[in-house]
N, C-alpha and C positions, 0 to 999 in steps of 0.2 A: 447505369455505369457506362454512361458514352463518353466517358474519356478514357475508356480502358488502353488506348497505346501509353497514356501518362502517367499509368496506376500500377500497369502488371503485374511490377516488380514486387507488389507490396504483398502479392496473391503467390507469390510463387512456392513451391511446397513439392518434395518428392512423392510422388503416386506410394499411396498404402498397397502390398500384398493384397489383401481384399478389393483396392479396386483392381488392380491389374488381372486375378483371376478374373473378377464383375465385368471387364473387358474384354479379357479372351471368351468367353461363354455369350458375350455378344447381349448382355443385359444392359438396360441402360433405367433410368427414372422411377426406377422403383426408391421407398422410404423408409430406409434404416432408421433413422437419427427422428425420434419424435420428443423434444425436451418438453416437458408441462411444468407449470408453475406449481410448489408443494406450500407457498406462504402465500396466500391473498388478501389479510387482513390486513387496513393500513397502520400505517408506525406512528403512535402519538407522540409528535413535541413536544415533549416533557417541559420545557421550557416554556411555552406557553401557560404551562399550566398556572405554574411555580409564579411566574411572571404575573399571571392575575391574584394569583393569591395574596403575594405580598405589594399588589396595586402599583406595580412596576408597568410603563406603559413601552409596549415593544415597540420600536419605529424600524425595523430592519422587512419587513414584508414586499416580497419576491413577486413581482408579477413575472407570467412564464409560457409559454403556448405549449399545448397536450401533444410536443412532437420533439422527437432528438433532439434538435435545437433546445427545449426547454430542459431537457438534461444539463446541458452544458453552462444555465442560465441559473439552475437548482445547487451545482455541482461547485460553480466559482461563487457561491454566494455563502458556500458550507452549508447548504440545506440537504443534507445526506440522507435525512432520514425521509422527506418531501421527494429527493430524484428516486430513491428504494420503489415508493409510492408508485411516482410515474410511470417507471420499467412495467410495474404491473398490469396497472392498465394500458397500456400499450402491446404487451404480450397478447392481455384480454383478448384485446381488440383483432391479433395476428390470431387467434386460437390457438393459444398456448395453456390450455389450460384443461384437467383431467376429466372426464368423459364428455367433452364435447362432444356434440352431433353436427360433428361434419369431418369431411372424408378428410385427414391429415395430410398437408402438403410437404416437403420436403423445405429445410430451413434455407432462408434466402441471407444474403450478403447484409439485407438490412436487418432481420430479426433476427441474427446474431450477433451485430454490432448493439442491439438492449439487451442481451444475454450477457455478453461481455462488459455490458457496461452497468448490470446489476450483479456478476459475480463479482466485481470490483469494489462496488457496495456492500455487498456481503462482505467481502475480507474487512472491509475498513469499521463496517457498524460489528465486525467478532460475531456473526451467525451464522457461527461454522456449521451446524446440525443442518441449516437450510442449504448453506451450499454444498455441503456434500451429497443429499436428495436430489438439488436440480440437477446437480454436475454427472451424476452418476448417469442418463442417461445417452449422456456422450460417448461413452463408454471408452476407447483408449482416440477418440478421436480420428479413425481410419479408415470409418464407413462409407461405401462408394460416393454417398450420398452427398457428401463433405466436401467433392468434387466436381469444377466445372464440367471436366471431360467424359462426367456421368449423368450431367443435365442436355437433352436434348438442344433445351432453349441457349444452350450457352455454348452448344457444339456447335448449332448453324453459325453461331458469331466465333468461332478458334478461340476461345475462353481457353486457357489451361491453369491446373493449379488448385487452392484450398479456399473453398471460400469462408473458413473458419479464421478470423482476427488473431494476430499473433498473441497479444496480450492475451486473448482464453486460452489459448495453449502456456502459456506461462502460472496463470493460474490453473487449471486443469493440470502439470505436472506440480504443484505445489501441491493441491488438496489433500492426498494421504496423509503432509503432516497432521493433520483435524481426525487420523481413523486409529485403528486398530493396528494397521500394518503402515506406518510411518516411513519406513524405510523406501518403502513404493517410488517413494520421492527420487529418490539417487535412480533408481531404473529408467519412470519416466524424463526426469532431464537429459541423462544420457543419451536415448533415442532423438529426445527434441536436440540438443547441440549436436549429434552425429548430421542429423536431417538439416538443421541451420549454417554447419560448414557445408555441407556440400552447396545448397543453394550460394552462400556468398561464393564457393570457387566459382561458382557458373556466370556470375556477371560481371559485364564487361564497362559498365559505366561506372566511372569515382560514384557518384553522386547514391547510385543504388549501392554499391561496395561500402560507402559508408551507413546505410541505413541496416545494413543485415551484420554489418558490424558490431554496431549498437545492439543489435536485438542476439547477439552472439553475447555481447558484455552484460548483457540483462539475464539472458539463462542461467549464467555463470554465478549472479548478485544472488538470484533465489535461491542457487545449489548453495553460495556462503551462507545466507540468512536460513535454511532450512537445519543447516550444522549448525548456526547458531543456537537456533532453538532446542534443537535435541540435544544439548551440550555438548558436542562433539568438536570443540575448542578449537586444538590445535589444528584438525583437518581446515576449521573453518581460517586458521589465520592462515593456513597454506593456501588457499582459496582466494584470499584477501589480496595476499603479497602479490600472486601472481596477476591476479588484473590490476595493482598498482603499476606494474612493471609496462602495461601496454594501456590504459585508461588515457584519453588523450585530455579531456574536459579535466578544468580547474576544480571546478565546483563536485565533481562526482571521484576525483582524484581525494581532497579532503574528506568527503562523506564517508569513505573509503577507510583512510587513516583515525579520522575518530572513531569508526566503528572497532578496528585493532585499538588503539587506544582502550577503551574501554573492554574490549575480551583480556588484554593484555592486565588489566586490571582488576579482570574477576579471578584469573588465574595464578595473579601475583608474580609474572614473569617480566622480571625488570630488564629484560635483554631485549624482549620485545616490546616493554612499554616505549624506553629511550626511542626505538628504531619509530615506533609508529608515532609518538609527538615531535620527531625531526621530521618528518617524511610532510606535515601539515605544513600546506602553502600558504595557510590562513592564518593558524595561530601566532599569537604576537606573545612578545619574548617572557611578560608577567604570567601571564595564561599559563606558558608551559611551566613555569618554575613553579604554577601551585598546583598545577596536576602531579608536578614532581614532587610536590610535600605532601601531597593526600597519599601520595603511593609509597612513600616514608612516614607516615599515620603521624607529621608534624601539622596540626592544621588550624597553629595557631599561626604559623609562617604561609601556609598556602593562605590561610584570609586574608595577609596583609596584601600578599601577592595579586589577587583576586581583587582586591580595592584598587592598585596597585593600577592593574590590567581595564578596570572601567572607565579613569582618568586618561590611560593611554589610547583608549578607543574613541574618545569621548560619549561612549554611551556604554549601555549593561546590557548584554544578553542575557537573553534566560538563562543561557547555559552557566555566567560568568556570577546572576541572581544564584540558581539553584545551588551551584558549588558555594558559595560563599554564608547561603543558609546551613546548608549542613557544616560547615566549618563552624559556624558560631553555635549548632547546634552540640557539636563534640567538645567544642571550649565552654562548656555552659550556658551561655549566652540562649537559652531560649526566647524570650521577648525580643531580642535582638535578630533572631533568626525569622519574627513571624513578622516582626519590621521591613525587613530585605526583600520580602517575599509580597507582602501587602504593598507594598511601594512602588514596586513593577508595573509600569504602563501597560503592559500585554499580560493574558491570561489562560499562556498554554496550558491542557490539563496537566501534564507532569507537573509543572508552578504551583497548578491548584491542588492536586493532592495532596505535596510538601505542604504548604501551606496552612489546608486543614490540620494535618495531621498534627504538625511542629504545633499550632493550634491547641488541640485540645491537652498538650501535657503542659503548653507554658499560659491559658489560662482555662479558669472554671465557667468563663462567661465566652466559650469558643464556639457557641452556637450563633450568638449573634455575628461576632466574626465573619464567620459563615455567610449569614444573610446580606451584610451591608459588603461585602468582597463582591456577592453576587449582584446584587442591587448595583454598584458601580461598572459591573463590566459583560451585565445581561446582553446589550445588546452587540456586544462582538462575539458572542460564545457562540463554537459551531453546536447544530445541535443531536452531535458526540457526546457532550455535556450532559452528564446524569444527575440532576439535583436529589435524585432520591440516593443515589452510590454513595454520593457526597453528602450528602446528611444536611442539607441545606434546611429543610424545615426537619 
């Protein structure tokens, strides 16, 4: 970290109670925080497999160097389940792993940036059971240890601050949702955005005020999404509005509004459907008239709109694909709906689930379907892609 005057800011973090006593009592380098790896078996590419079977030749193979860097090379290529891989053996390699024989060091800046960047993987591949085992040893995150002003080596250089990634602390208050006591969730975020305003009051440069802004806007995103999940609706569209009201980005401004949009949707609340399909910077004017007919259960008028709205773009989103399959799925239209959906250039899973599924009611030969859907679009699939979930063979 030798550009630590260019970085500080990114470390900065109010001192835990625990280190401040661990300070007055004049303790320094001793090792709270020992995280060990509880999954070290690698993750098979199910895709591969499927892929040899049905004599599908894969050309997407990843060259990648056994270091951070190859994370990032695994990660943009969607080889999710290969970066999972890597983080392990790289832990290995740090001794992170349970009864080793050697004397435990306290976690540095870099082997929590592969921590952070396999509990990431964990949320994304859903192997919640594993990251609540590794996460648990972090405990609520305030261990002296956690801190430069508790590392000798980082006192002779005036280090101050966490050397824990913001993004684990994001995750890390998320994980209760995955336990017994869920609620956990609201307490730890609290603490994290009490702890993240005060940091952004203390800086004095735009440039850093806007980054702890952002990571101020992101607490907020997980407290919405975590009410999402627990069905806690309306708190979440209260949650919504308000970082609509300050979200400066176009793109995370929409994200925002379709996500109300569709709460607004499961609730049936037409005051705040209207508000959140006006509030979209993005959506064009057929879009919204056939969001407006699904949410009046008209959807033989939303498909016209949705055909409508593809002409206007000159192209089909998934999003603009998936609505307009289920419309033709509500008007009868089955073959029609597995048409729209097979037709599609790109092969998000959402697309591919609709698809199977519309699949197997509108024909009896939905397994080949299957096969030759996959056969076409093997070599883009990330591999998130389950061909056994999906019923491929």
């Amino acid at each position: 970290m030798d550009n630590w005057s260019q970085i500080w800011y990114l470390y900065a973090f109010p001192q835990s109670d625990r280190l401040k006593n661990a300070l007055v009592d004049g303790s320094i380098d001793r090792v709270f925080t020992t995280p060990v790896l509880r999954h070290e078996q690698p993750l098979k590419d199910d895709l591969v497999a499927v892929a040899d079977k049905l004599k599908v030749q894969k050309k997407d193979h990843v060259e990648y160097p056994n270091t951070k860097e190859g994370l990032k090379v695994l990660i943009k290529a969607g080889k999710l389940k290969a970066a999972f891989n890597l983080t392990t053996q790289l832990l290995v390699k740090m001794g992170h792993v349970p009864n080793a024989h050697i004397r435990r060091n306290a976690c540095t800046p870099e082997s929590l940036e592969i921590w952070n960047c396999r509990f990431q993987l964990l949320m994304a591949l859903e192997m919640h059971s594993v990251l609540k085992e590794e996460m648990a040893a972090f405990n609520e995150l305030d261990a002296p240890d956690l801190y430069f002003e508790f590392r000798s080596v980082y006192r002779r250089l005036e280090y101050v601050g966490s050397v824990v990634p913001f993004q684990l602390r994001l995750i890390h208050a998320e994980v209760p949702r995955f336990s017994d006591n869920p609620e956990h969730v609201f307490s730890r975020l609290g603490k994290l955005e009490e702890n993240t305003k005060t940091v952004l009051a203390a800086m004095e440069d735009d440039m850093h005020k806007s980054v702890w802004e952002k990571r101020l806007e992101a607490v907020q995103l997980v407290r919405a999404r975590a009410l999402y999940h627990l069905k806690d609706y309306m708190r979440a569209i209260q949650v919504y509005e308000d970082l609509l009201s300050r979200v400066k980005s176009t793109e995370k401004h929409n994200l925002i509004s379709n996500q109300l949009t569709r709460i607004s949707m499961i609730v049936g609340h037409s005051k705040f459907f209207e508000k959140a399909v006006s509030l979209n910077k993005s959506s064009a004017y057929h879009h919204n008239k056939g969001l407006r007919a699904i949410f009046a259960a008209n959807y033989q008028k939303a498909l016209d709109c949705f055909t409508s709205a593809k002409a206007e773009d000159q192209q089909e989103t998934c999003e603009i694909c998936n609505n307009k399959a289920i419309c033709e799925l509500y008007t009868g239209g089955l073959k029609e709906a597995v048409t729209a959906l097979n037709s599609h250039p790109k092969s998000p899973l959402p697309l591919m689930r609709n698809l199977y599924t519309i699949g197997d009611l509108a024909s009896t030969n939905s397994a080949e379907l299957r096969t030759q859907h996959f056969v076409k679009h093997c070599n883009s699939l990330s591999d998130l892609y389950d061909p056994t979930q999906l019923r491929v063979l």
